[in-house]
C-alpha angles and dihedrals in degrees: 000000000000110000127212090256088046091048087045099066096040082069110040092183087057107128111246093231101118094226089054089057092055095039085056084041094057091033094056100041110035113050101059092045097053132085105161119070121179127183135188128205143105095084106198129196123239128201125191139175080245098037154317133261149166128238132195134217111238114196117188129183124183140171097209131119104234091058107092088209133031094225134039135184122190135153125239142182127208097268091052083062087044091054093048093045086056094045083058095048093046093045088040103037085164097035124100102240111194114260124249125224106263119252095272110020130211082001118213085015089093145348125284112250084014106139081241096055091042090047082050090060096038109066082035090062092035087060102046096052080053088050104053080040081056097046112092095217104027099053091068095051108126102232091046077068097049086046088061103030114035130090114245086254098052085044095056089049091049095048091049086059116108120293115284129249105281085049088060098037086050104087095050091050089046090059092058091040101087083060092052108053085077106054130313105238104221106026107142122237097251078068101046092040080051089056094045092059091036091069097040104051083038081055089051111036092053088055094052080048091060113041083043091060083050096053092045081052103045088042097054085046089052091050100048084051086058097043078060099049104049097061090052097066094050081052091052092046097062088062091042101064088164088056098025099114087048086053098058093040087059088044094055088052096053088050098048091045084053103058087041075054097058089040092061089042096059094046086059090055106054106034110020104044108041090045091057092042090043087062094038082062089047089051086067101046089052090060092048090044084051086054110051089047081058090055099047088054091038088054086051081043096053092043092049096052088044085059098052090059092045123096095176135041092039089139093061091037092053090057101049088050088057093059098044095050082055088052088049094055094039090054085049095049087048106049089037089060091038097042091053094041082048101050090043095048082044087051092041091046095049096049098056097040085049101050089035089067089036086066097037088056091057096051095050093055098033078054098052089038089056090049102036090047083051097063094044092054086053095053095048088054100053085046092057088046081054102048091040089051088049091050089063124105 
């Protein structure tokens, strides 16, 4: 894999912005290489005499052979993507699925079935379908294709179908599972080093979530107190007729440093903060993932010591022992390429959203400076006109 420092020196009049790196990294190595493309947009609202409820069009256009159509259009609502996230769980039990939005995200931030809250959705569920397109195993899973493909009636049908491969494994993990809450015995140190990391960036990451909430907080309450505070000193200059033009000058640069304001905010909004609450979530899955890798050793483990205590039916035992050393590595294989595609797509993505603010905040006081040093300028202008006017006899 070519890494950023790698992609740098192959283009020497790269600029050195490291969004721009990334942006030149994606650009040259994406495109070529897909041929599945999904969008999601045009959320429409649903009222029935039950509930209400929002879909989303969902446009695919491919270029592969075991699609009957190069494009599709369908419509879909949030537990249809519920349903899909847990197809791909149950057929990957070791594999990192994307997370979905919870139910009511950023909850008490804004208003269900608000267009901020939809919009919300909407570029979350948007993200994860191009996610899965983007995964290399993921993208070819059977029921990712029904999702795209299928009418709302032929999807209903699929979903009422048996339970899928982890539902019927699951009684047989969950037998094991009880051993291995305290400790798998062999599980091997790449694992254990996995699960180490695991903790410590879970431990982190929620605590990022939560000061930049606050930040998000303390900055719209800062803003509803300027847009406050600009309109007062219009009011006051139309009493101070000696300082009015001061007054409204004041007044302009509230203004102007309140809409930089909303600007940052909503660039807060839509980059920071969903990026940060999209890998808390991950954080999650990763454990899971951890877990069920635990219980499939913990199931080989089981077998092998109930071999050591047999005296007959080695024969059996030894087989069952063969598959599911087989499961185990295959688990291992699985998790290993996953976990490494997943670490460098975290490091790429805060990069860019940290740098991304990084820049944003610039601007925006590069922005107030420039307008605040303006005024000043003026009024010292208008001072020296003063003083000059005075001098004279």
């Amino acid at each position: 894999d070519t890494s950023l420092a790698e992609v740098n020196s192959f283009s020497p009049s790269m600029p050195i912005s490291p969004s721009s790196m990334i942006n030149q990294y994606k650009f040259e190595d994406e495109p070529e290489l897909r041929d599945l493309f999904v969008t999601v947009d045009d959320p429409e609202s649903h009222i029935t005499a039950i509930e209400t409820f929002i879909t989303y069009r969902v446009v695919t256009k491919t270029s592969r052979g075991e699609f009957d159509s190069s494009e599709y259009e369908v419509r879909r609502r949030y537990q249809d993507f519920l349903w899909l996230k847990s197809k791909l769980e149950e057929a990957h039990p070791t594999l990192i699925i994307p997370p979905l939005p919870e139910k009511f995200i950023m909850k008490g931030m804004v208003e269900r079935f608000s267009d901020e809250f939809i919009e919300t959705r909407r570029k979350a569920l948007h993200k994860f379908l191009n996610r899965i397109a983007d995964h290399p195993t993921l993208t070819f899973n059977e029921d990712f294709k029904i999702f795209l493909t299928a009418q709302a009636w032929e999807l209903s049908s699929h979903k009422k179908q048996g339970p899928g491969l982890l539902s019927r494994m699951g009684q047989t993990v969950r037998a094991v599972a009880s051993s291995v809450r305290g400790g798998v015995k062999n599980r091997p140190e790449m694992f254990t080093e996995m699960n180490d990391y695991m903790e410590t960036f879970s431990q982190k990451i929620n605590i990022l979530d939560k000061i930049a909430h606050r930040i998000y907080k303390e900055e719209r309450e800062y803003f509803n107190e300027m847009k406050e505070y600009g309109p007062i000193h219009t009011l006051w200059s139309a009493s101070e007729e000696d300082i009015a033009d001061s007054l409204k000058g004041v007044a302009s640069c509230i203004d102007k440093c309140c809409k930089a304001t909303e600007k940052r905010m909503a660039g807060l909004s839509e980059n920071l903060l969903p990026i940060l609450h999209e890998y808390v979530l991950y954080s999650e899955i990763l454990m899971g993932v951890l877990k069920r890798r635990d219980q499939i050793q913990g199931e080989l483990d089981s077998k092998v010591d109930a071999l050591a205590n047999k005296k007959t039916e080695k024969e059996l035992f030894s087989e069952e022992i063969g598959k599911l050393e087989d499961k185990v590595e295959c688990a291992n294989n699985a998790l290993k390429a996953d976990w490494d595609r997943w670490k460098q797509n975290m490091q790429c993505d805060m990069r860019s959203t940290f740098t991304n603010v990084a820049e944003n905040n610039l601007r925006y006081y590069e922005e107030c400076l420039a307008t605040w040093e303006s005024f000043l300028a003026s009024q010292t202008v208008d001072l020296h006109v003063e003083e000059d006017s005075e001098d004279r006899p």
